[in-house]
C-alpha positions as CSV (number, residue, x, y, z in Angstrom):
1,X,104.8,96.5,54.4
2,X,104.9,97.5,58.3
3,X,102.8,98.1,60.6
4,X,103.1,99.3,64.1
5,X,99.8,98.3,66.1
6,X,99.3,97.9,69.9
7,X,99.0,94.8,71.5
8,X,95.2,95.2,72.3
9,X,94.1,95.8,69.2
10,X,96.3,92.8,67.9
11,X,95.0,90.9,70.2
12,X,91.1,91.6,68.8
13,X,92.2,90.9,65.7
14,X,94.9,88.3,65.7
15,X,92.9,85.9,63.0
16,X,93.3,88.9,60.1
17,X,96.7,89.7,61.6
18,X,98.1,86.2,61.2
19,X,96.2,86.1,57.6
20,X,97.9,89.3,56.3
21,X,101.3,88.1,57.7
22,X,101.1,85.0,55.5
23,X,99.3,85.2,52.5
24,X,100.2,89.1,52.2
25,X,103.9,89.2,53.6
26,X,102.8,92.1,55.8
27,X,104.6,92.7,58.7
28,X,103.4,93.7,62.4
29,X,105.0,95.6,65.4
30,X,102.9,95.0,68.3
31,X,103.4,98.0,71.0
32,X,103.2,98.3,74.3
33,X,102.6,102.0,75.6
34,X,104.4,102.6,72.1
35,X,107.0,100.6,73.0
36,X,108.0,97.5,70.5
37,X,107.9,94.6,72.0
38,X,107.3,91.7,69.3
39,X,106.9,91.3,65.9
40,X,104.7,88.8,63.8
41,X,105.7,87.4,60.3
42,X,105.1,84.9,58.2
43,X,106.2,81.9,59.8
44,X,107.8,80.4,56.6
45,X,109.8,83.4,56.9
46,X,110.7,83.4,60.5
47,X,112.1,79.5,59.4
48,X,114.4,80.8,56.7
49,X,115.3,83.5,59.0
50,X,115.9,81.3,62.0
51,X,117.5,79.1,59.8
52,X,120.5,82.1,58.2
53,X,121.3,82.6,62.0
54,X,123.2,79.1,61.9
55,X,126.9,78.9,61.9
56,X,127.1,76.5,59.7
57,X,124.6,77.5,57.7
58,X,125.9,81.0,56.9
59,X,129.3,79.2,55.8
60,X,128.1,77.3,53.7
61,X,127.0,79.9,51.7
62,X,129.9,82.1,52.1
63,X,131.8,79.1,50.8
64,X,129.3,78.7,47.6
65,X,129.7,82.4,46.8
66,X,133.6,81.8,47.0
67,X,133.2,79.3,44.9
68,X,130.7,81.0,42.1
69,X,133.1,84.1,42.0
70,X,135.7,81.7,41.0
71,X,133.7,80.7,38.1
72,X,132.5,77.0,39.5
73,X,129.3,77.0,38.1
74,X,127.4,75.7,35.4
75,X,124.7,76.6,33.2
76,X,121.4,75.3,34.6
77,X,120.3,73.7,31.4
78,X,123.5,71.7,31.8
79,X,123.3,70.5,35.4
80,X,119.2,70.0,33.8
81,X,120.7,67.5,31.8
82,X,123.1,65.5,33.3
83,X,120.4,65.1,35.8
84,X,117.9,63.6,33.3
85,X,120.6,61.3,31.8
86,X,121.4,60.0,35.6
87,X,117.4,59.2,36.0
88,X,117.0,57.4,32.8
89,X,120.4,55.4,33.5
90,X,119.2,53.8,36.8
91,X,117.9,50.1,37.0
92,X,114.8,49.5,38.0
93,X,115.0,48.4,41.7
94,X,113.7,44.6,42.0
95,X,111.3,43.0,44.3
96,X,112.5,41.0,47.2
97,X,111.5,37.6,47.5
98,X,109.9,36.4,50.4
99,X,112.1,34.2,52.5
């Protein structure tokens, strides 16, 4: 949800503003003399967000969705497994002896 709220009155209550931003998702507008000027989120959020703006970020993912219209993927239960069997195949790591 959005919410456009002036500055001042964000200011007063910035604690339940920040609250509602990250356990509700809500989003804020802060105006000045109705104009926007900033936004608050939650910050996870603002991370991934942040994060999507990235060059190589954003190719990777175009080249996974190449690759997943090209019918390169797996079953989850499958990948599931092959995971398990790689855990269970590893050696235990051994202690090193003191020198």
């Amino acid at each position: 949800m959005l919410h456009r709220i002036p500055i001042t009155k964000a200011r007063i209550n910035l604690g339940q503003v920040a609250r509602r931003a990250h356990v509700d998702k809500e989003y804020f507008i802060l105006e000045k003399d109705g104009i926007p000027v900033a936004g608050i989120m939650d910050a996870d959020e603002l991370e991934d967000y942040l994060e999507l703006r990235d060059p190589k970020v954003r190719e990777h993912i175009r080249k996974s969705n190449e690759e997943y219209l090209a019918g390169k993927s797996r079953p989850l239960e499958e990948f599931l497994a092959e995971l398990k069997k790689g855990t269970a195949k590893r050696a235990k790591p051994t202690r090193r002896r003191k020198g």
